[in-house]
N, C-alpha and C positions, 0 to 999 in steps of 0.2 A: 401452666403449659406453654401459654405464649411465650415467657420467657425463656423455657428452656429451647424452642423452635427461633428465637433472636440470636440466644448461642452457638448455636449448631449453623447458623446462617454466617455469623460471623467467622467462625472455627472456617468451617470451606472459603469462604473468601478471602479470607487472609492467607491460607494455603496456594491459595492460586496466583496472588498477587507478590510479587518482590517489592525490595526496598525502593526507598526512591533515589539515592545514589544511582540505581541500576535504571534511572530513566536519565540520566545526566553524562554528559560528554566528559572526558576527562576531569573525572570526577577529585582524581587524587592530586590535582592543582592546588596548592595554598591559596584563597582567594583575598589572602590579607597579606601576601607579599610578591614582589615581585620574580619572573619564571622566566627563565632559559630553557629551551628543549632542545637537543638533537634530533637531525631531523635529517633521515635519509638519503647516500646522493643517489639524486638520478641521472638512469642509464637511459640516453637514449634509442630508439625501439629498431631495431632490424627489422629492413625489408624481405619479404618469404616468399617461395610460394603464392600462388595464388591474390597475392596482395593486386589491389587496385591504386593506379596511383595517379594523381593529375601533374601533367609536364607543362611547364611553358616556355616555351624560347624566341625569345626576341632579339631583335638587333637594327641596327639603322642600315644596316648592309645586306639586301636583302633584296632581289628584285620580285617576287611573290612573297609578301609577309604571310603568305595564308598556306605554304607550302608544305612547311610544319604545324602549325599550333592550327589549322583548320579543319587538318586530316584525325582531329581528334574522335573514334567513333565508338560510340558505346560498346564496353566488352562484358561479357558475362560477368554478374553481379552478387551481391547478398543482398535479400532483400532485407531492411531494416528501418525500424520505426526509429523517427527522430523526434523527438518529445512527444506528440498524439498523432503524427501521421506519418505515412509510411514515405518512403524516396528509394531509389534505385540509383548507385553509384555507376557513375559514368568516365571511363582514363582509359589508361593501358594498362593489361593486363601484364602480371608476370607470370610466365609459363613455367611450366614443369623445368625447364633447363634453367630459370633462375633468371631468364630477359625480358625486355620490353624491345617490341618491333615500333622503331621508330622512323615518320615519312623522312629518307632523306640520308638519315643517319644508320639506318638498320638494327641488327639487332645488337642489343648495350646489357653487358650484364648486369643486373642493378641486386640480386637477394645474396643478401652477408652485408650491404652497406648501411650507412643511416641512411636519411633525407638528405645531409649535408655532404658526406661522402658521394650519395648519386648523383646529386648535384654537380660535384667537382667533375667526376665520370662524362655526366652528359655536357659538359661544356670546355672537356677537351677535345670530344668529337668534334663536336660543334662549332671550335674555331678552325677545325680544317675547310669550311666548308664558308662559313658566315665567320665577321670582322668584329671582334666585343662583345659575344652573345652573354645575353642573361638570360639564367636559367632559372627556374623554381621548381622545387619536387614537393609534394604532399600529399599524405593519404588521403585515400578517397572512401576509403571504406574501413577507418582506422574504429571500430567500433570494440563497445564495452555493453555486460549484459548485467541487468540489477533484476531481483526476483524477491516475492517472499514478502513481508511484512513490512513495503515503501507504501509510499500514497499513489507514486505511478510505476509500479514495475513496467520497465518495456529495456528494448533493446535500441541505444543509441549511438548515433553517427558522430564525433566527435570532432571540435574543431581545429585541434589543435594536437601536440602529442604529449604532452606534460599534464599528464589530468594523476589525480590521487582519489583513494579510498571516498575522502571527504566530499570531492568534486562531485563523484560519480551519486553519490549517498544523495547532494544537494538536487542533482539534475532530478533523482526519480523524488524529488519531494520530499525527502527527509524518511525517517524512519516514522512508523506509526509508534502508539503510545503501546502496544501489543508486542514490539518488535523487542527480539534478545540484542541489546547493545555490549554485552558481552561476548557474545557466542555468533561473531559474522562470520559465515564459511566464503573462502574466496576460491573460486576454482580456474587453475592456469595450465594452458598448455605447454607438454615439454617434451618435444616430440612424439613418439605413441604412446605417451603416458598423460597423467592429468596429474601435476599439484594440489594437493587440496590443504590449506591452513585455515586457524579458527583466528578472528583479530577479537581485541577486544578494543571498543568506542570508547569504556570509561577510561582509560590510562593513556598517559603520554608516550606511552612506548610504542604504540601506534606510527608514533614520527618517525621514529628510527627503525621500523620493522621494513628488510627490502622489500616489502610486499606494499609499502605504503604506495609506492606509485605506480600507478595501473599499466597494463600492457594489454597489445591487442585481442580480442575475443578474449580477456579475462570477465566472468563472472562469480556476480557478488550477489548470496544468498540468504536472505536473514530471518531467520525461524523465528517462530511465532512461541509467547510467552503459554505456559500453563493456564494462564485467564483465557487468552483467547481459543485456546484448544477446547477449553470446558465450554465455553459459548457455544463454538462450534458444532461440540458431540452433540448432537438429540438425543443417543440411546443414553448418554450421562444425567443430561435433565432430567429425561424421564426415571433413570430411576432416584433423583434426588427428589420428583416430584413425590414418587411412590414410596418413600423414606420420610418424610412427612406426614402422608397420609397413614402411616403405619406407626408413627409419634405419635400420630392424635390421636390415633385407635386408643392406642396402651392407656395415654395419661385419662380418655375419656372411661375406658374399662375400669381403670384406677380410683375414678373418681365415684363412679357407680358404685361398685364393690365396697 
């Protein structure tokens, strides 16, 4: 009897569990020779809407240095966790018409451009007024959201605008051992619609997929394996406990009999 209750233990367990390729990153690498991969170009990210952005303008010309870059005042934000704590974005806003009201300068078109682009923008105003000025544009609230089977799902503020799949995957701590590395849903805005695509972690196509480098308020969802759903279930326990208990009956009636 016990052994037939060892089989049946194993049979569900192995049902539940995938190969081990399917825990492995770019599994289909030669690891005995050497790899080239193509690997996606990146676009980078248009300013929208709504976007927050930090400005700064300097110059040696300048009888108030604090006229611009002091008048900077918190504008409505997103509130977002950035690794385990939470922060509120602080810049100018872009409004429904696509500007930033700037002290001095007024209002500067800035959504359709890059950072680099606004940049150019804000510091040809800029020399009508100031002699050399240097400018810096960056988001302030360039954030990306992870969910689902990491170590630390949260929603993060990021530092830079060149982040990827892998980036964002590392920030929330890697994938758990639970986690489908096959089957990552990535969800993108695209105007009143939502993208949705499936990546897979084990292949190198990955690199070359346009979706390899992230974009703002993209979200990265990563569903949880069959083992873990069976942990999960209690009503499934129980009735695996109660499938047992109904094994032991038979083989113990069997045995009687």
């Amino acid at each position: 009897m016990a052994l037939w209750i060892a089989l049946i233990s194993i049979i569900i367990l192995g049902a539940s569990c995938g190969g081990s390729k399917d825990a492995v990153y770019f599994s289909n690498i030669d690891t005995a020779r050497f790899a080239q991969v193509p690997v996606s170009k990146f676009n980078k990210p248009i300013i929208q809407t709504d976007d927050i952005l930090n400005i700064s303008v300097q110059t040696v010309d300048i009888i108030n240095p604090l006229s611009l870059n002091g008048a900077i005042s918190p504008s409505t934000a997103v509130d977002a966790q950035k690794t385990e704590s939470s922060s509120t974005s602080s810049g100018y806003l872009v409004n429904e018409d696509g500007n930033v009201e700037l002290p001095m300068l007024g209002a500067v078109k800035l959504a359709g451009l890059t950072t680099s682009e606004a940049t150019l923008e804000i510091k040809s105003k800029a020399s009508k007024y100031y002699k050399d000025p240097t400018v810096q544009v960056r988001f302030a609230n360039y954030k990306i959201t992870v969910l689902g089977e990491v170590t630390r799902p949260s929603t993060y503020i990021l530092p830079n605008e060149r982040v990827t799949v892998l980036d964002a995957i590392s920030m929330a701590g890697d994938l758990t051992i639970y986690g489908k590395r096959k089957n990552v849903m990535l969800m993108r805005d695209n105007g009143d619609k939502k993208d949705i695509v499936r990546l897979d972690l084990t292949s190198t196509t990955l690199m070359s997929s346009p979706y390899y480098y992230l974009k703002q308020n993209d979200v990265l969802y990563v569903e949880p394996t069959k083992g873990k759903i069976a942990i999960n279930n209690t009503n499934g326990i129980r009735l695996a406990s109660l499938g047992f208990s109904v094994i032991a009956l038979i083989f113990t009636a069997i045995r009687v009999f």
